[in-house]
N, C-alpha and C positions, 0 to 999 in steps of 0.2 A: 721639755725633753726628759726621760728616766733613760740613767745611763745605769748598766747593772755591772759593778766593779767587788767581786769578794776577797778580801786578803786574809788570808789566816794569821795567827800570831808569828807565824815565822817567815812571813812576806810572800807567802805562797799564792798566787792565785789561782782560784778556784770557782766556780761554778756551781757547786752542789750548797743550798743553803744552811743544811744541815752540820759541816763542819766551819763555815765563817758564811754570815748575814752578807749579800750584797752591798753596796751601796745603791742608795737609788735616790738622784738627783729631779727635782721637779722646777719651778718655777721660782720658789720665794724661799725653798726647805730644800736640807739634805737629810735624807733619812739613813742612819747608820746605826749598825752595833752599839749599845748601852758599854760605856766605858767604866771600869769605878771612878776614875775622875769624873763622871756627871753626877755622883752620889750627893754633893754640897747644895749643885743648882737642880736638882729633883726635890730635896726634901726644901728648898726656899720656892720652888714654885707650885709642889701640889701638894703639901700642906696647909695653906690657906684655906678659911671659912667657904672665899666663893668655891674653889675647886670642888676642895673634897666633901662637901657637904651631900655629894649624890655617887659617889665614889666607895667600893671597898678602906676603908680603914689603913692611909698607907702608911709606912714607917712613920718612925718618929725622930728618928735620929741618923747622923751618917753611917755610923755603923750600921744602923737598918739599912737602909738604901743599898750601901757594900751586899749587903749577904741578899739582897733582892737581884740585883745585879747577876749577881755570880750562880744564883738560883735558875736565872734566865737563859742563860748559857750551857746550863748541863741540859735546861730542858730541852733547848735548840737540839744541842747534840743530840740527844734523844728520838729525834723527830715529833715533839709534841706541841711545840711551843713556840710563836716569832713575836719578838720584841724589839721593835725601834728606837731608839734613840730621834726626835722630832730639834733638830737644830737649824733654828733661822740663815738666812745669806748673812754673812758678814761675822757669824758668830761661830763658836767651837764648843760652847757646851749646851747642853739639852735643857731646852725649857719645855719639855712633857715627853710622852711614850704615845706609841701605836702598838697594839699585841693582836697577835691570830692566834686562838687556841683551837686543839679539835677536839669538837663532841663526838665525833666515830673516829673508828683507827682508820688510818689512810687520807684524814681531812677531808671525806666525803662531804660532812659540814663542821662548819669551823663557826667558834664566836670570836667578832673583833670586839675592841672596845680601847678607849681612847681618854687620855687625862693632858691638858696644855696648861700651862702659870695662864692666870685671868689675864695679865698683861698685854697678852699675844691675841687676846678674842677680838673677832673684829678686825684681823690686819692680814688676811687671805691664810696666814697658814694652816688652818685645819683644811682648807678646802684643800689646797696643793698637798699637804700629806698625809688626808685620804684618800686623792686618788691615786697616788703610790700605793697605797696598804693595797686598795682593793684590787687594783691590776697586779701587784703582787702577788697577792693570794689567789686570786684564777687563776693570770698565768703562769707561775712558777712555781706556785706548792701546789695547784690541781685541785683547788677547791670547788666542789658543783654549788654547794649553799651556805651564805656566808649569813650568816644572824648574827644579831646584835640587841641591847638591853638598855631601856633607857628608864628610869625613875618616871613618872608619868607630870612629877611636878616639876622635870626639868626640862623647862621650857626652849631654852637654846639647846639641849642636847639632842633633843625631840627635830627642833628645828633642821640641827646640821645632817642629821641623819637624813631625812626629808628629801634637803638640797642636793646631797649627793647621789639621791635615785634608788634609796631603801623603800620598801613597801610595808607601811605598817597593815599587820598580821592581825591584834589585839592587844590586849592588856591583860599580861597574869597578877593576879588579883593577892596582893598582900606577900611579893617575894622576893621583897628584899628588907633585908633588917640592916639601919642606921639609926642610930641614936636610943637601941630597945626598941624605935619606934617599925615597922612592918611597912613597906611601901609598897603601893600597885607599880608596874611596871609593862612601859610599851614594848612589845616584842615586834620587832623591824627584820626583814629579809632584803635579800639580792640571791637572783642566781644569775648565772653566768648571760644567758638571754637579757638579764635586766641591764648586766655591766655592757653589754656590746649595745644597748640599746641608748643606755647616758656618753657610753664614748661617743655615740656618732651624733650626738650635740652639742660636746665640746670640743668635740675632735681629738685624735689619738694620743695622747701624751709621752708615747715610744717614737720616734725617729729615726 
């Protein structure tokens, strides 16, 4: 079940995601607003080797994480930018992000992308909180195309992508830079046709 609850910082509830993130409750994950209090357990889970080894370069320190955080937030406001907080059942701080960005104004298409502590691979929550992200972004920011980017050597990333009903498109060839090194990369789709086509195989996740 996603249940869509938004509080702004003065207890206000609201609906528009642009001034306070929903909450959106799935199966095994709650997905919420990036706190600074998840600054400590961000940079202890996706700075690790296995992570971010196919990942943008993320902070280094809590202080990074803090001004990533609060970076997230204006861009919300902004309308350009949604970033989750990925918190397991039973727990309260965030061991990874879910983001939708848009490549066109109005999120005609949007890029999602995704970073979990290695911890969590393998224990259902990427599957449950990406099907939050992605019926998120259809249904409630209005996304028609939702792309996504995976290192071509990242073989579980390639994978989850796959499992949730992305099409891979091709590989742009030498466009991503980590380590100096230049990587090819799979360029994966969904469009709205595709998302109502994996919901009615696992069935609706709204209630």
């Amino acid at each position: 079940m996603m249940q869509l609850t938004g509080v702004d910082e003065r207890g206000v509830v609201t609906s528009d995601w642009r001034q306070a993130l929903p909450m959106l409750r799935g199966d095994v994950v709650t997905l919420r607003e990036l706190r600074l209090a998840d600054a400590p357990s961000l940079l202890e889970m996706l700075t690790t080797e296995e992570v971010a080894r196919f990942i943008s370069p993320p902070p280094t320190t809590v202080e990074g994480f803090e001004r990533f955080i609060q970076w997230t937030h204006r861009e919300r406001a902004a309308g350009r930018y949604v970033c989750y907080a990925v918190v397991p059942e039973g727990m309260d701080t965030a061991i990874g992000i879910f983001q939708v960005r848009q490549l066109e104004p109005g999120f005609g298409t949007a890029e999602w992308g995704f970073a979990i502590g290695a911890s969590f691979w393998g224990t259902g929550v990427f599957l449950d909180a990406a099907k939050l992200t992605v019926e998120f972004a259809f249904e409630t920011v209005g996304v028609h195309r939702l792309e996504a980017r995976a290192a071509v050597l990242n073989g579980r990333g390639n994978g989850a992508l796959a499992k949730i009903g992305a099409v891979k498109e091709g590989v742009l060839r030498k466009s991503f830079l980590r380590n100096d090194v230049y990587l090819d990369q799979a360029l994966w789709s969904m469009v709205r046709d595709d998302w109502r086509q994996a919901k009615a195989v696992w069935g609706s996740i709204i209630h």
